[in-house]
C-alpha positions as a printed Julia matrix, in Angstrom:
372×3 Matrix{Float64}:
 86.58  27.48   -64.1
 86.27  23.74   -65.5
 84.68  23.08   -68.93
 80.84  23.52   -67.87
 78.79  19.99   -67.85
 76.04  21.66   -69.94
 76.81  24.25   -73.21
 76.05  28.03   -72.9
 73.77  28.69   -74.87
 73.96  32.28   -76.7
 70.0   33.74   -75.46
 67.68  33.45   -72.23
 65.34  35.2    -70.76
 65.48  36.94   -67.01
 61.85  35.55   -65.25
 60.62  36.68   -62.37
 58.05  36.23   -59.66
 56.23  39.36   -61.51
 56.22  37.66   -64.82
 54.53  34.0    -63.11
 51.93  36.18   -61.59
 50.9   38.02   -64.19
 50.77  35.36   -66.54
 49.29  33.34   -63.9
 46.52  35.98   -63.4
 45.71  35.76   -67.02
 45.14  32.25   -66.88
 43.24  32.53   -64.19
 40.83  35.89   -64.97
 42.09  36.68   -68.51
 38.89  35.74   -70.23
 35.25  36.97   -71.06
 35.03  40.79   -69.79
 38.86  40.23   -68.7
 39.92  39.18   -72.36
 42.03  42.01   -73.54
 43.41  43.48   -69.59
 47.01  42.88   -70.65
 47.06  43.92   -73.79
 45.76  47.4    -72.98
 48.0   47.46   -70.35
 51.17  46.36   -72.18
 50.64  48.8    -75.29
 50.17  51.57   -72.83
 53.78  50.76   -71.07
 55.24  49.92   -73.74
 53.94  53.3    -75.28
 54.88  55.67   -72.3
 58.37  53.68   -72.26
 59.27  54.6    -75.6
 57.99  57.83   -75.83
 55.08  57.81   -78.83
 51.19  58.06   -78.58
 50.33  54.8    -79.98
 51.32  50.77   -79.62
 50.09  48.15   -81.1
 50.64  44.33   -79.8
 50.78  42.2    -82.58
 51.79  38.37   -82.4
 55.67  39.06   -84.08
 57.89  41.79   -84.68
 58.08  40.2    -88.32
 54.32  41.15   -88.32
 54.45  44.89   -86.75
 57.04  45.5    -89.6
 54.26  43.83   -92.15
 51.58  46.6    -91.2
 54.22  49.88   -90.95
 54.62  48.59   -94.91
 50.86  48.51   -95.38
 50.27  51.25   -93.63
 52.85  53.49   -95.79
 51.73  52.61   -98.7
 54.17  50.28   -99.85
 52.7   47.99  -102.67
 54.02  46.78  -105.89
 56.27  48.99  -107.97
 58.0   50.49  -105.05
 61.1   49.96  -103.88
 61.97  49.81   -99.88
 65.74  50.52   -99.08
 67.28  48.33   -96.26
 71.03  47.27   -95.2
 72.34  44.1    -96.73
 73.09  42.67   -93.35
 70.06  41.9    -91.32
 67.36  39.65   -90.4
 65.54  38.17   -93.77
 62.04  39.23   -92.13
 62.94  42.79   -93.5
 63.08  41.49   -96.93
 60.54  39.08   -96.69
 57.78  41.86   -95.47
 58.8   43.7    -98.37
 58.34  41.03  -100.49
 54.51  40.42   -99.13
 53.54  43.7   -100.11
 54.92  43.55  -103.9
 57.56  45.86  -103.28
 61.29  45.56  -103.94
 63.78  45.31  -101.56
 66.76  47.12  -102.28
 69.77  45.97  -100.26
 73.06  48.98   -99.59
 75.77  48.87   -97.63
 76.46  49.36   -93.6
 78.27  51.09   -91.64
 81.69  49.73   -90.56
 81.49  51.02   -86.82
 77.67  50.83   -85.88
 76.85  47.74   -88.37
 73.74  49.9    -89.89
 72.79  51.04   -92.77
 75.54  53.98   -94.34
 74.22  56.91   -94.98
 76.02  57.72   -97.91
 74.85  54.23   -99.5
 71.49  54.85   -98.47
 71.3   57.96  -100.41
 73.36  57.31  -103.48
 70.51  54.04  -104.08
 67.4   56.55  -103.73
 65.32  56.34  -107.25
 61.9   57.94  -108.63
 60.47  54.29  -106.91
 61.6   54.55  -103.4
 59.11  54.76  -101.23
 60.87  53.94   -97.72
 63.85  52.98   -95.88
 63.77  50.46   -93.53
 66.88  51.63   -91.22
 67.73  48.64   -88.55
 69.14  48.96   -84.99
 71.46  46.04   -85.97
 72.03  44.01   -82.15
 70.39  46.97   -80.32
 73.51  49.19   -82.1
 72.34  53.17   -83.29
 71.61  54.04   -86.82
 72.49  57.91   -88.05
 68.74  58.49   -87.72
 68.86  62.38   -87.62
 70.74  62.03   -91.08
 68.65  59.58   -92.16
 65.62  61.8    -91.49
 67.16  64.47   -93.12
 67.52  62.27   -96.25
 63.56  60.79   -95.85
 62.58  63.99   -95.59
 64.32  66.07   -98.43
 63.08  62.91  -100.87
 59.64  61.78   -99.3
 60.75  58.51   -98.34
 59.2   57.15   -95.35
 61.01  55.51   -92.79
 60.27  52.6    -91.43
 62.81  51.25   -88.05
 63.46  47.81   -87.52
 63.88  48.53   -84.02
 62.89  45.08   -83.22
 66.24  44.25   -81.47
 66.6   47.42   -79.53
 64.02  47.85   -77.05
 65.81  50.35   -74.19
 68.55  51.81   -77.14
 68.42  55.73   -77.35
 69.98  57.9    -79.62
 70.44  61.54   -78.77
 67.56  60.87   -76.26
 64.86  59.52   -78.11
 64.03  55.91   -77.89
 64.89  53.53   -80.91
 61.53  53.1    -82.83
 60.27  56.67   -82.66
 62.38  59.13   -85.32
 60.13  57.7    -87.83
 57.27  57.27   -89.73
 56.46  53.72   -87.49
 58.73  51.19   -85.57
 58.8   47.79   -84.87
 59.6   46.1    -81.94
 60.39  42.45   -81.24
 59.49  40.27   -78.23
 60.82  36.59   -79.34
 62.74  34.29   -77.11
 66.09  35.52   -77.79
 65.44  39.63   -77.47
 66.15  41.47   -73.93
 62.32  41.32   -73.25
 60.4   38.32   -74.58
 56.73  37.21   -74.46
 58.16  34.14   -75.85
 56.88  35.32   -79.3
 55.41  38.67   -79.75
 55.87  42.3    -81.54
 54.42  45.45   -81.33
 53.95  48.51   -83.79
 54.85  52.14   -82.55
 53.85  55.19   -84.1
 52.95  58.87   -83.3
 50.37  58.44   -85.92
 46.73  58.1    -85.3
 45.96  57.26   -88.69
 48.12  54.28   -88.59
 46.89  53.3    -85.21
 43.26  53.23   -86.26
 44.13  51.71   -89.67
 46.36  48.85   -87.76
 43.51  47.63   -85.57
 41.21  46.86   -88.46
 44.12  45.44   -90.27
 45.08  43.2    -87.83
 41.87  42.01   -87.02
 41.46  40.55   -90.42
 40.46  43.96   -91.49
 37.22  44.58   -89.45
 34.54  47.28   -89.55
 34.44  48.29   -85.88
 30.88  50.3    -86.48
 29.76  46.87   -87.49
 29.88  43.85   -86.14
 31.8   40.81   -88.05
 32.06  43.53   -90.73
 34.88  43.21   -93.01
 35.61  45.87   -95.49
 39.29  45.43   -96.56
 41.54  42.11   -96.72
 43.16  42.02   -93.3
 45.82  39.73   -91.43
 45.19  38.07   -87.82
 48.15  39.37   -86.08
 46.71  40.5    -82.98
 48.35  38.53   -79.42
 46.49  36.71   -76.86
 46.34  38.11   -72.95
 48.52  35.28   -71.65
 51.42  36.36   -74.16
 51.66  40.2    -73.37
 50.82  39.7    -69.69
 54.7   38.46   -69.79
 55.57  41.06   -71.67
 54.1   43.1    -69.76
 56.37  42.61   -66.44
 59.1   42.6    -69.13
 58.45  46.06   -69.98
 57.89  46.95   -67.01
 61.47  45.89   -65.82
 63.04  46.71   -69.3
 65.89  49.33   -67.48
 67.22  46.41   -65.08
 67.4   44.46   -68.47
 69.2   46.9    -69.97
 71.63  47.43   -66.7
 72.25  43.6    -67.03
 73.02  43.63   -70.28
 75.5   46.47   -70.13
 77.13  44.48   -67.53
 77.95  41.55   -69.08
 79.04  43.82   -72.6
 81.55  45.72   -69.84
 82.55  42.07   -68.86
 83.45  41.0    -72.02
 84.94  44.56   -72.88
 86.86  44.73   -69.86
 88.63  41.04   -70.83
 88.86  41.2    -74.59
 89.78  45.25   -75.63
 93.4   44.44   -75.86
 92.85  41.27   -78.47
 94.0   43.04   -81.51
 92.16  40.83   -84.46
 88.75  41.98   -83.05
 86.59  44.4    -82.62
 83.39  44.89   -80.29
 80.14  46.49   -80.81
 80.15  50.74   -81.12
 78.53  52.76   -79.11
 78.3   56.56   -80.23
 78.95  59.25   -77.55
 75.19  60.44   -77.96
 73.6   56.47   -77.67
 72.79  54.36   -74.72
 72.32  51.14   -76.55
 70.78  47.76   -75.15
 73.82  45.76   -75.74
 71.33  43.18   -76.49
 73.87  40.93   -78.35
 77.42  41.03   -76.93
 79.53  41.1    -80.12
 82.49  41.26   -82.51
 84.02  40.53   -86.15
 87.11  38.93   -86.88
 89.64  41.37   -88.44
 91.35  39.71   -91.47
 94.58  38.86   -89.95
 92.99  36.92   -87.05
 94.38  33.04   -86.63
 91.36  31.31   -86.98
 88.23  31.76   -89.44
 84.68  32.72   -88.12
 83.31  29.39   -88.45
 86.63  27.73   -86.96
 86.35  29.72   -84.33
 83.1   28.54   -83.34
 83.24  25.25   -84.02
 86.86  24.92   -81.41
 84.43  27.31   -79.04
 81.17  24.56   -78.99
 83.69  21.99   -78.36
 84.43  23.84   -75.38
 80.4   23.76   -74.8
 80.08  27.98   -75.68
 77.43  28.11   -77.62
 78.04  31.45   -80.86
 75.94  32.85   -83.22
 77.28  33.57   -86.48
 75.73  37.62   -87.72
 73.19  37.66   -90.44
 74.29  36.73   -93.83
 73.89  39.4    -96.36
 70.7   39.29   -97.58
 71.74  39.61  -101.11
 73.97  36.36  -100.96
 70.3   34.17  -100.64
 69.42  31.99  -103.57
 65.91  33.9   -103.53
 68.07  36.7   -104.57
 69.83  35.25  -107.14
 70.11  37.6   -110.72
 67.42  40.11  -108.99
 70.08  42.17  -107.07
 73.29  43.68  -108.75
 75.13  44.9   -104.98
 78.65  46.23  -104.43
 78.41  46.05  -100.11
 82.27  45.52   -99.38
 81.68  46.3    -95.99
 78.32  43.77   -95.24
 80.07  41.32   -96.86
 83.34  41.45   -94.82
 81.21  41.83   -91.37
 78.09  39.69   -92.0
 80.6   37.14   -92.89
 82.82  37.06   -90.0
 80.81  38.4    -87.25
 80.42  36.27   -83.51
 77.63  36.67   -81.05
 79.03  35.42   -78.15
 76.14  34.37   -75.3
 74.57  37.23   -73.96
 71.58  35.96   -71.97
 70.43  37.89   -68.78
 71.35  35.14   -66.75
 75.13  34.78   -67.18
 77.59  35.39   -64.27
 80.69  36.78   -64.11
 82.48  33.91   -63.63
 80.87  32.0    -66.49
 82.15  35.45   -68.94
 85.58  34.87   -67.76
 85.37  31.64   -69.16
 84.01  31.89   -72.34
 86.93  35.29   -72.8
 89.32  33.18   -71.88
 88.99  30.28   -74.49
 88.19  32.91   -77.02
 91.78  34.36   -75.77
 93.46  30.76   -76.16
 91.96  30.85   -79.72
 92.67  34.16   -81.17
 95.92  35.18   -79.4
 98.11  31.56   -79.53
């Protein structure tokens, strides 16, 4: 095909006639004895989806990973283990709480957090780990767990990219302690923003809905006891997600298809390589993916810059965290393998609406550019 008038863009969302009437509905009837209908319903799909006895809807995934600190203790003095390549919410919630983020390397196939560099940076102040399902990708979570456990670390999942990703059949955000799921524009299901905490707990579900409702006293009314947060979502936003969830495996389905698109045009260019998926995983593919091998023609940010010219919108990965200014002289790190990936990694548009037709062009200038 021709150069496309308008640029594709690297996100979008798949809405449906379910999604208008529910939301629709909520405008409508959401209110007064009707306030909370979609909330209840979403945590409980959400819940059975997943596989755990508790959800709760909160207004950001940057928010449900907030409370799983709170509610594990975290505070100042500890220290919370996390890869050095992911989103800077997992850093910043650790830095709300008082706690220390302590940043190891990842994997060089499934772009987590390695094992081995998880363990070797447990000390006497580790509290948690805060594994991440980097782009809907697996971590090693039963060796993980194996580590949390024989130390008395709690674990914490950033599953917030990897809503429908299971790992030796359990669902990503429910091997540990808590999990956090993310519901922004960009993510396979969206509410347009929204999050939600998982857990298996009923401690931490009890504990979260004071919390979140600026810590309230439910035997009371407009009782406050503790200092809380206002993190709890609104009806209209969860009745989308909502018929999200509720359609999460055709998500998924179209989002493997348009990985094995990209797959099925770009396995034989030799200076990349793709997203992993282990023999035991069914991930999302939320994020079709890949990093530039060092003998590849053209830079990352070369590469992207001859690609928008060509009106295909890229994504560069997450830099490492420890590279940010707010970092500087707190963090000693020695992450070869974050560095080389966060720093030459391409998300190439992966929204649920893309066609066939429009993947064969965007593999094909990405061909031009990487195999002249």
């Amino acid at each position: 095909m021709d150069k496309p008038e308008k640029m594709i863009l690297t996100a979008g969302p798949s809405i449906t006639q379910r999604e208008i009437d529910y939301v629709n509905d909520a405008v409508k009837n959401g209110w007064n004895f009707h306030l909370d209908d979609y909330v209840i319903k979403f945590e409980k799909e959400l819940a059975n989806y997943v596989g755990v006895k508790h959800c709760v809807a909160v207004t950001r995934g940057t928010h449900a990973l907030h409370l799983a600190l709170v509610l594990s203790g975290v505070g100042p003095g500890d220290e919370v283990i996390m890869p050095d390549v992911t989103f800077v919410a997992c850093s910043n919630t650790v830095e709300y709480t008082g706690a220390k983020p302590v940043f190891v390397d990842i994997d060089p196939q499934t772009w987590c957090i390695d094992i081995n560099s998880f363990e070797k940076a447990i000390t006497s102040k580790t509290k948690a780990v805060m594994p991440v399902w980097m782009y809907g990708c697996a971590p090693e979570m039963e060796k993980i767990m194996e580590i949390a456990k024989k130390h008395n670390i709690k674990v914490i999942e950033d599953s917030c990219p990897a809503l429908g990703t299971f790992y030796q059949g359990k669902s990503a955000g429910t091997w540990g302690d808590c999990g956090a799921f993310s519901f922004q524009g960009a993510k396979i299901a969206t509410m347009g923003q929204g999050g939600a905490l998982v857990t298996n707990n009923t401690d931490y579900d009890t504990r979260a809905r004071s919390l979140y409702k600026h810590g309230r006293d439910f035997g009371r009314e407009f009782w406050h006891d503790k200092v809380g947060y206002m993190y709890e979502p609104s009806n209209l936003q969860t009745a989308l997600g909502l018929a999200q969830v509720e359609r999460i495996e055709e998500l998924v389905a179209k989002k493997r298809q348009i990985f094995q698109w990209y797959g099925d045009r770009m396995a034989d260019i030799p200076c990349i390589t793709m997203n992993y998926e282990q023999p035991d995983a069914r991930t999302n593919r939320w994020m079709s993916s890949f990093v530039l091998q060092n003998d590849a023609p053209l830079k990352r940010d070369d590469l992207r810059k001859a690609l928008k010219e060509r009106n295909i919108d890229t994504r560069p990965f997450f830099y490492p965290l420890s590279m940010f200014p707010l970092y500087a002289g707190k963090v000693s790190v020695d992450n070869p393998v974050a560095y080389r990936i966060g720093l030459n990694g391409v998300n190439l548009p992966s929204g649920s609406g893309l066609s066939e037709e429009i993947v064969d062009y965007i593999t094909q200038n990405v061909r031009e550019l990487l195999t002249p």
